[in-house]
N, C-alpha and C positions, 0 to 999 in steps of 0.2 A: 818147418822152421826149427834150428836148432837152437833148444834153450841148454839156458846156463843156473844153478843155483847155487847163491852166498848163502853159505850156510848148511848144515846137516843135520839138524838137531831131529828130534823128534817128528816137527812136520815136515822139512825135507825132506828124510826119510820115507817117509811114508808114501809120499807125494811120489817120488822117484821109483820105488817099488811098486805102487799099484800102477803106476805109467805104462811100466816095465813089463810088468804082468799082464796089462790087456792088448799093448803095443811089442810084442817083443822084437819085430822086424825093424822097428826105430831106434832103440838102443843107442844106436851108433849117434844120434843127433843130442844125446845128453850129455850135459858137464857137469862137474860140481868143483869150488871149494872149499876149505872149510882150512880154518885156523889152526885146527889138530889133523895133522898129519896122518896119524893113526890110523882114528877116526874115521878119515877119507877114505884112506887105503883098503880100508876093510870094504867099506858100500861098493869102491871099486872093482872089489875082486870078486864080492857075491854078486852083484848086477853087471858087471861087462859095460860101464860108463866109462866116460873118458875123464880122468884126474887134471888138474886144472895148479897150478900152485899159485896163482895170486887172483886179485880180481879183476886187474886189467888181464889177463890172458881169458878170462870168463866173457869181458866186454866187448874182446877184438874176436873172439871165435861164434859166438853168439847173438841170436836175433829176440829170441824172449830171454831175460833176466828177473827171474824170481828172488825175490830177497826176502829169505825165509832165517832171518836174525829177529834177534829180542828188538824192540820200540828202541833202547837208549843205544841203540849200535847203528839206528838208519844214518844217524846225522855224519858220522866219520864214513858211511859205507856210500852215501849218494855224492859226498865231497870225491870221493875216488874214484865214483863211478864219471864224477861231471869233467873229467879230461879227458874221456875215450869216449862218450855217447857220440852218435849220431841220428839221422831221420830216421832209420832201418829201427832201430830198438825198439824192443814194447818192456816199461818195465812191469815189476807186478809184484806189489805189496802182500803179505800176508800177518801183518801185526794191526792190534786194537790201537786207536787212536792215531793212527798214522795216514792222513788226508792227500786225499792228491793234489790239491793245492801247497800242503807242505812238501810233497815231492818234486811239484811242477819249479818251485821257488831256487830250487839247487841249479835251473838250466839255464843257458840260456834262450838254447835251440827250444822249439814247442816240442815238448818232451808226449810221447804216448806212455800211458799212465791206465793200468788197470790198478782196482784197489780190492781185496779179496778178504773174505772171513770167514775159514774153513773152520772144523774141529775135529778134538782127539777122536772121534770115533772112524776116522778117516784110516786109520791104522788096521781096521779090521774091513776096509773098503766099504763103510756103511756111513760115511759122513755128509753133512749135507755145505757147502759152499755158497756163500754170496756173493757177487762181483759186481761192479762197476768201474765203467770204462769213463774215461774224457772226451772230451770232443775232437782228440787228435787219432781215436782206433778207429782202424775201420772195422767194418763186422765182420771181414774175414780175418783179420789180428784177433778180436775179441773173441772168436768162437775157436779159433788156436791156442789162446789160454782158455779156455772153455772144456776143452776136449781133455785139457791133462787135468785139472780138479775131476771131471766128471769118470776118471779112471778112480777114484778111492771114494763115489757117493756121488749124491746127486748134489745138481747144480741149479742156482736160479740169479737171472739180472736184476738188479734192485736199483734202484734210485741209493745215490750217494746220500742223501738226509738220512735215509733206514739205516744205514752203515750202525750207527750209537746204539741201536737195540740188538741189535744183530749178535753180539756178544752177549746178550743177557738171553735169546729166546733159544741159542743152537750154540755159541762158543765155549760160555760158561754151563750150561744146562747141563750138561751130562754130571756136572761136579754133584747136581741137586739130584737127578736121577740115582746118583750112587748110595749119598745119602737115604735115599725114600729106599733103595734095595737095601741096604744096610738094617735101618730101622724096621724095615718089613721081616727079616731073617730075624733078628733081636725079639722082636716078638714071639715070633714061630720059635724060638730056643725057650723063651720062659714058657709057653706050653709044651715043651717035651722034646719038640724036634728035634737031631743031628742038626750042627751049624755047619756043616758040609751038605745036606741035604735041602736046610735051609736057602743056605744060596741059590742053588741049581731052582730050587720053584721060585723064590722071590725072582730073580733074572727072567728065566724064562715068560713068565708072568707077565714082565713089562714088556720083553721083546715081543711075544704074541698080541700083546692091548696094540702095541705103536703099530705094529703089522697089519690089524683089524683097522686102524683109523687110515693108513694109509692105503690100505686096499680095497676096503668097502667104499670109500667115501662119506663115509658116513659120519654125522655131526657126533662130536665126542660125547655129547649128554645124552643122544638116543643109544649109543652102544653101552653107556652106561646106567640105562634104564632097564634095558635088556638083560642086566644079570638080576637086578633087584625086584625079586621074586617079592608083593604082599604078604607085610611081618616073616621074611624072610632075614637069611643071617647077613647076606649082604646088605641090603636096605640098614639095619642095626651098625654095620660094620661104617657106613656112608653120613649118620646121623654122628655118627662117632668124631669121625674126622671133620665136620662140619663143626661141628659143636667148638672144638677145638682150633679153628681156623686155619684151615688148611689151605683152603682159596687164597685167604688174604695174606698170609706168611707167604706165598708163590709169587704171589702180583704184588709184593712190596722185596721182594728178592730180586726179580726183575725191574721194579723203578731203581734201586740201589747198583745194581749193575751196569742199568743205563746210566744214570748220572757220572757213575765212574769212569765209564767211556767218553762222556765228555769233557770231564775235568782233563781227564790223560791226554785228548787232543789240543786242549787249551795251555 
């Protein structure tokens, strides 16, 4: 199916690159526009995609349409889109607070509607993807937009209700991951460390932990029992950040997030 994407920003990009990268004999079935000119020209010329100058040329050439704009940009982009759709199109959201029901409302045909919640780490082909479909895809539409998120990370089907956490557990999270890397090197400097060395362990640190939980299987309090060695430094080091609430400053990070996902679709 040849898709089309409004838009090029950051996940665009990315999206379209890692596609690219695991599919390079499909190339040919990609579009993009994009409002800067520039912009376009360049992703066109490093990836060998086909350039698009409006969004009706996007809508008439294309069977998936990815609409990878900001939330305040759907409403004038699904208005342009709603003169060219037809039965064939699947579209496929990629912004918080943007409901498939508010998509479905722009048509008047029963519009196919996937709804997605990717994240930045997608950029480094390690991001993980949510989606939900309406009752108008079939599962071979679905697993076609399936196939191109799961080109930059992994992929999982959710129920539309999970959609509002979904930004706080994997959209936003990596913002708090950076933070927790940050503060973890901050430390490691006021003991002596290089803040260039600093990083390289603090990073690596977490990328190996997330690597152990997603490959052991294993429950995250038993792999973290396993470093805390009896009046050991880590057990000291784990009393520490308890003490100081660590848990609960996460899990009130994430109801704040959620909430804010709902507000935005309301």
């Amino acid at each position: 199916m040849k898709t089309g994407f409004v838009g090029t920003g950051n996940m665009g990009t990315a999206l379209i690159k890692g596609y690219i990268k695991q599919n390079e004999n499909n190339k040919n079935d990609i579009y993009a526009y994009d409002k800067l000119p520039d912009k376009l020209d360049e992703l066109v010329r490093e990836c060998g995609i086909h350039s698009c100058d409006s969004i009706k040329a996007i809508v008439k050439e294309c069977d998936i349409i990815i609409l990878s704009v900001k939330p305040d940009v759907y409403a004038y982009v699904l208005e342009e889109i709603n003169q060219y759709i037809e039965s064939k199109h699947v579209l496929v959201s990629i912004a918080a607070g943007i409901t498939i029901r508010y998509i479905e409302s722009f048509f008047i045909i029963p519009a196919k509607v996937v709804r997605t919640m990717p994240n930045t780490p997608a950029l480094v082909s390690e991001g993980i993807t949510a989606l939900s479909g309406n009752t108008n895809i079939s599962e071979k539409e679905l697993n076609c937009v399936r196939n191109i998120f799961s080109a930059v990370g992994k992929t999982e089907i959710i129920e539309e209700k999970l959609m509002d956490v979904i930004p706080a557990v994997s959209g936003s999270s990596p913002a708090y991951v950076y933070m927790f890397i940050e503060a973890l090197a901050d430390g490691a400097v006021m003991q002596g460390m290089p803040r260039k060395q600093a990083y390289q362990f603090a990073a690596q640190s977490v990328l190996g932990a997330a690597k152990m939980v997603l490959e052991t299987k294993k429950h995250p309090g038993e792999l973290k029992d396993m470093v805390c060695s009896p009046g050991g430094t880590t057990i000291e080091a784990v009393a520490s950040l308890e003490k100081n609430g660590v848990r609960s400053a996460v899990i009130e990070a994430v109801k704040a997030c959620t909430e804010k996902s709902i507000k935005m679709k309301k």
